[in-house]
N, C-alpha and C positions, 0 to 999 in steps of 0.2 A: 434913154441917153446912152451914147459909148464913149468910151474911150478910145479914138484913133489910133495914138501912139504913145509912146514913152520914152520916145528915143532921145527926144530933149532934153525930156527932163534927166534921163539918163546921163548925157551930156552934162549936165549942170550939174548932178553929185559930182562928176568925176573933177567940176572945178571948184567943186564947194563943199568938201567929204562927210562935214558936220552936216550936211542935210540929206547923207545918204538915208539913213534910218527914219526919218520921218518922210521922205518919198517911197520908200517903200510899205510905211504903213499906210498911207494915202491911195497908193498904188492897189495894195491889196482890198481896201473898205471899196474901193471904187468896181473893180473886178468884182467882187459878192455881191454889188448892191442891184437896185431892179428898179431904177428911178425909172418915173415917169415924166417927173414933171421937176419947176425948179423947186417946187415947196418940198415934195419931198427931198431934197437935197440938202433943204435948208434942216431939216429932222438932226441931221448931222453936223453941218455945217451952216451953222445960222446966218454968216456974212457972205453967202453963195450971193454972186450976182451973172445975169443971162449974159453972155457974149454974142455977140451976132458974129454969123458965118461969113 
């Protein structure tokens, strides 16, 4: 799995300032991790659910 972008979400601290600090620690778990699949996803975030493209 990747992460595209951030730039949104970016966007959305700057109008939401109280959720800077947990997109960026979201941001970062996402960057280190090496998912494969959605279970592994769910290791961390158990209410992960699939999006289709």
């Amino acid at each position: 799995m990747h992460l595209i972008s951030i730039r949104n979400l970016r966007a959305d601290a700057a109008i939401y300032p109280d959720a800077i600090k947990s997109i960026n620690h979201w941001y970062t778990t996402v960057k280190k991790s090496q998912w494969q699949n959605l279970e592994d996803v769910r290791e961390i975030y158990r209410d992960a659910e699939a999006v289709e493209k």
